[in-house]
C-alpha positions as CSV (number, residue, x, y, z in Angstrom):
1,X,-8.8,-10.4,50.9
2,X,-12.3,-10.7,49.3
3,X,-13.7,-8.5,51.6
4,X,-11.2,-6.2,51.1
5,X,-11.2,-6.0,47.4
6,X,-15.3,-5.6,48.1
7,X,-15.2,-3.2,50.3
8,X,-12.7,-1.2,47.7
9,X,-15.3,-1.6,44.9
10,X,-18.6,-0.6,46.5
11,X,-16.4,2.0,49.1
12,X,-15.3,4.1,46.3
13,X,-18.3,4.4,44.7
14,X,-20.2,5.5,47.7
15,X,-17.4,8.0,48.7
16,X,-17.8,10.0,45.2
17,X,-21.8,10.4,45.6
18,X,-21.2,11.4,49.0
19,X,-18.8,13.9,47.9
20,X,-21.0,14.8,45.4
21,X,-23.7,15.1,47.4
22,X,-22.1,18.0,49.8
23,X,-20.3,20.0,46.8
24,X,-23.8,20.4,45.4
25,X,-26.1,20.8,48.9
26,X,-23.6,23.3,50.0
27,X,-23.4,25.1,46.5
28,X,-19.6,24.8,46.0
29,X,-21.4,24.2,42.5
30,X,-24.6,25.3,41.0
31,X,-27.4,22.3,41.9
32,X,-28.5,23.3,38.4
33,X,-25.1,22.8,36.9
34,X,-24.6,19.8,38.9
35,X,-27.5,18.7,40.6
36,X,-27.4,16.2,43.8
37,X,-27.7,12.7,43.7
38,X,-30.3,12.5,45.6
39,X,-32.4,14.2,43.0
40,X,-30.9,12.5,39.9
41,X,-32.0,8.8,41.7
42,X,-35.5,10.6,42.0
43,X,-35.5,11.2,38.2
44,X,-35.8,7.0,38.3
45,X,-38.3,7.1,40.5
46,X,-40.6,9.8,38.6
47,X,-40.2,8.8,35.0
48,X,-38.9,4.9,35.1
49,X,-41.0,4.5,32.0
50,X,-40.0,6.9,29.7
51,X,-36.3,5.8,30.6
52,X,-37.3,2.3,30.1
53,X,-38.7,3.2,26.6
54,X,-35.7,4.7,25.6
55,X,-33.2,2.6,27.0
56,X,-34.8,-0.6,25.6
57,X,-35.1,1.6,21.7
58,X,-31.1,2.1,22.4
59,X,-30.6,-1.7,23.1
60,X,-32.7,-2.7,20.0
61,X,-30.7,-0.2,17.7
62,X,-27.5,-1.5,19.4
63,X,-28.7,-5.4,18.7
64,X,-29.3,-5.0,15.4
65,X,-26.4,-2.5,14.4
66,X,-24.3,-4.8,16.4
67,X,-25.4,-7.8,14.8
68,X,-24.7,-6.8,11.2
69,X,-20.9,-5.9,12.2
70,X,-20.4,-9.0,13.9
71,X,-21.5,-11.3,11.0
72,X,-19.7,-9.1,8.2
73,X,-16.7,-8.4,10.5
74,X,-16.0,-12.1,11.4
75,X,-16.4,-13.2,7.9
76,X,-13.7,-10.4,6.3
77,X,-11.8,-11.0,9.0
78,X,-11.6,-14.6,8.5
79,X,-11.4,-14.7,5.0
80,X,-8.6,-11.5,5.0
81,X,-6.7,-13.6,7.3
82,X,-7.0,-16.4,5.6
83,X,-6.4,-15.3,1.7
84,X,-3.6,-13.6,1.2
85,X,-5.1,-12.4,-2.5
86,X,-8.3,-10.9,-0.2
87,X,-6.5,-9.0,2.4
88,X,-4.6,-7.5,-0.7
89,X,-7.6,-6.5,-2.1
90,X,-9.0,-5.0,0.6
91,X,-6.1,-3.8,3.2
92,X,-5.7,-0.6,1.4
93,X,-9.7,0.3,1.4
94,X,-10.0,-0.9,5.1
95,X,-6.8,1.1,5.9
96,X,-8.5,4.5,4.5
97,X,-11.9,3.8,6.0
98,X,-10.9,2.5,9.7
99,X,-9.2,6.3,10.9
100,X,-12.9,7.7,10.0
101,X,-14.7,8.6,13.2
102,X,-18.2,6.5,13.1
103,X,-19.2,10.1,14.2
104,X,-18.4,12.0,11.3
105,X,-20.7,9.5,9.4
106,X,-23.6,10.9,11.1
107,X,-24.3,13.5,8.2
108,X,-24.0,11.1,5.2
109,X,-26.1,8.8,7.6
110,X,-28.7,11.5,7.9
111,X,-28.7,12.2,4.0
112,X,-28.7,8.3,3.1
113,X,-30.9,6.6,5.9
114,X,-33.3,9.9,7.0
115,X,-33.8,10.3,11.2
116,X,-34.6,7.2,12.6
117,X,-33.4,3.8,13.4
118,X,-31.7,2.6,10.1
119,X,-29.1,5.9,10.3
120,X,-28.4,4.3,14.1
121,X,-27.9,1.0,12.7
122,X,-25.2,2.5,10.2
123,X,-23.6,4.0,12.9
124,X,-23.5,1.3,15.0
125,X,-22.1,-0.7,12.4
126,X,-19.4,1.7,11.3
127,X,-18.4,1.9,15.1
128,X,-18.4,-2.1,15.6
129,X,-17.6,-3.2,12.3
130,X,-13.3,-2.7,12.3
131,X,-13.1,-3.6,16.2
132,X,-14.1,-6.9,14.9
133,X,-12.7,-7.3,11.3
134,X,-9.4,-6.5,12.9
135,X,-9.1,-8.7,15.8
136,X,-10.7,-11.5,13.2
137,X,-8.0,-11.2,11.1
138,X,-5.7,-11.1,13.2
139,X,-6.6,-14.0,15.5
140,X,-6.6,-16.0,11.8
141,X,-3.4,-15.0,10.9
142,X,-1.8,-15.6,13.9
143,X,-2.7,-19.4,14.2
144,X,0.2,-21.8,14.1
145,X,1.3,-23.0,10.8
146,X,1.7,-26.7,11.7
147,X,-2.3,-27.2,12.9
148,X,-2.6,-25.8,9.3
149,X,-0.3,-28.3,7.4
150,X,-1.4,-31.2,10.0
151,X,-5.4,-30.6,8.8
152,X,-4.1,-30.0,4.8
153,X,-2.4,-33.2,5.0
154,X,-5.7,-35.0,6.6
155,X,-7.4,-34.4,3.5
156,X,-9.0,-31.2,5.0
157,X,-10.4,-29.0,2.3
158,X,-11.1,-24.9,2.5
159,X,-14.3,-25.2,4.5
160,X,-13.3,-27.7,7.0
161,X,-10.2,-26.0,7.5
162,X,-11.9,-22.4,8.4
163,X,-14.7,-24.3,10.5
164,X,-12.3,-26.6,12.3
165,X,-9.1,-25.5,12.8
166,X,-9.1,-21.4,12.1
167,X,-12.1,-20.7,14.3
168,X,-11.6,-22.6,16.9
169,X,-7.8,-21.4,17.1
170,X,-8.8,-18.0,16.8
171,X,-11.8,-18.0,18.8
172,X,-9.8,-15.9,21.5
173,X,-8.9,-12.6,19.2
174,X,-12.3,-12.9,17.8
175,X,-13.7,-13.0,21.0
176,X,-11.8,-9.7,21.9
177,X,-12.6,-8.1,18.9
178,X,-16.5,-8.8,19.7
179,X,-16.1,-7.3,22.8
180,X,-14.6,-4.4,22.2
181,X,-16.7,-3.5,19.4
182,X,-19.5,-4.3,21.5
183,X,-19.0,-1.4,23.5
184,X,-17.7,0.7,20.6
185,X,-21.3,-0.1,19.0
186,X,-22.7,1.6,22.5
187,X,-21.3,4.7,22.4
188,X,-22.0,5.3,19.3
189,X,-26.0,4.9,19.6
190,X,-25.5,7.7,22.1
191,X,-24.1,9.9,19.6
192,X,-26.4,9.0,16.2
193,X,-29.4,9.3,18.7
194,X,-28.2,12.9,19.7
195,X,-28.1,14.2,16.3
196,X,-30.1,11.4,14.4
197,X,-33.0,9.9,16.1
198,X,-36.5,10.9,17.9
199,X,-35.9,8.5,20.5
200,X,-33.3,6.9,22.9
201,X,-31.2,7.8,25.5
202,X,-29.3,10.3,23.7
203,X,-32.1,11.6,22.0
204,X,-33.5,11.8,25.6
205,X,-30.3,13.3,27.1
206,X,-30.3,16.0,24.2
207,X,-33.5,16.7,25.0
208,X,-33.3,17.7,28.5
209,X,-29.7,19.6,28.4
210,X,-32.0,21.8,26.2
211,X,-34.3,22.9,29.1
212,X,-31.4,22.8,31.8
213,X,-33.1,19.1,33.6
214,X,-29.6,18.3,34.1
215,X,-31.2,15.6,36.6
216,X,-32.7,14.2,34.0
217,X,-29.1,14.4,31.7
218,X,-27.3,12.6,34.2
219,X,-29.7,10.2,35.1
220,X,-29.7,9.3,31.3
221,X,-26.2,9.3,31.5
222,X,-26.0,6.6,34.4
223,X,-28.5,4.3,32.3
224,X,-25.9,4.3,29.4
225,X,-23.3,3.3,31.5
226,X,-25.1,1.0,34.0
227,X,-26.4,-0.9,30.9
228,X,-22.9,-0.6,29.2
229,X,-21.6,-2.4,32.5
230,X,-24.6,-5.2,32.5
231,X,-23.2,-6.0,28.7
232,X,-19.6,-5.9,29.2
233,X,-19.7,-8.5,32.2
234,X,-22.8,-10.7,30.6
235,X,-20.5,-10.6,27.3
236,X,-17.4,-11.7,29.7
237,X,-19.3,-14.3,31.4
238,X,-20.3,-16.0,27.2
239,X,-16.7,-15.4,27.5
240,X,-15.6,-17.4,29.5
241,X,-17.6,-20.0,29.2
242,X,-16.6,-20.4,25.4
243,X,-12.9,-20.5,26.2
244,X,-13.6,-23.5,29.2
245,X,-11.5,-25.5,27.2
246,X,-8.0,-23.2,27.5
């Protein structure tokens, strides 16, 4: 069954370039509207620096836009989940905010932050920020009412009772929420660095769709999602290893 379910995952894969590499050698479509494979892999193998530099620029604006949204969105979260008189503060504000595509920030980012990295790190933010709050709050709300009594009646005061009972009970949700807006938080360096940045992938990506190297757009392309891929499972793998105990 292994072998099966391996042979599905890497047999797919190879059927699509394949496929992909005939449609374009046999000029069903345009090699310059979709060039071949074989040439977008050269693109690796003729500029692996210059994808390196931009890929590891995207990964730096991504750790530090991440970072931010993780610390602020766990703490709301928590403390929204946990107050009632905070979540009524704020549920209305968060509620108006959230709909707001992290794209359509991009302008005001421009005209606060200027091009470069701190307009990124707003967008990545914005993008990662309610992922997170959301699944905080939630994953607070939602734990049982008797741990909650049983640590109030041990004497447990506000501090201990976020660190050592809502945490660790919600540590699932918040876990999700991390996740997810993990990956939010890459897409949208892709888009701030198309329209707001001199560096990156999408900067790089916008860069070449401007002089037709479509090659070189795809190529940028497969970086973004290769390295989306290598985050997702490395994030799944801390993952799991946190939840060992369910």
């Amino acid at each position: 069954m292994e072998r099966r379910s391996l042979a599905l995952k890497v047999g797919t894969p190879v059927a699509v370039l394949i496929a992909w590499e005939v449609i374009s050698r046999t000029g069903i479509i345009s090699p310059v509207l979709l060039p071949p494979p074989s040439k977008v892999f050269a693109v690796f193998v003729e500029m692996p620096g210059q994808i390196a530099v931009n890929a590891a620029t995207s990964l730096y604006r991504v750790a530090v836009g991440y970072s931010i949204a993780a610390v602020s969105g766990v703490t709301l979260g928590v403390l929204m989940g946990a107050y009632k008189d905070v979540e009524t503060a704020l549920d209305l504000l968060v509620e108006i905010i959230r709909p707001i595509p992290p794209i359509a920030w991009i302008p005001m980012a421009i005209v606060w932050f200027g091009i470069g990295d701190a307009s990124a790190f707003f967008i990545i933010f914005i993008g990662a920020f309610f992922p997170i709050l959301l699944s905080t709050r939630a994953g607070v709300k939602h734990v049982d009412r008797i741990y909650i009594e049983a640590a109030l009646n041990l004497g447990a005061d506000d501090k201990a009772l976020i660190r050592h009972v809502l945490l660790p009970a919600a540590l699932p949700e918040i876990l999700t929420g991390l996740r997810t807006g993990l990956g939010v938080g890459w897409m949208c360096v892709v888009a701030a660095e198309m329209i707001a940045a001199k560096s990156g992938l999408g900067y790089m990506i916008i860069e070449a769709q401007r002089v037709l190297a479509t090659d070189q757009v795809i190529a940028g392309m497969l970086t973004i999602g290769v390295l989306g891929l290598l985050m997702d499972r490395g994030f799944r793998a801390l993952e799991k290893r946190l939840l060992a105990w369910m």
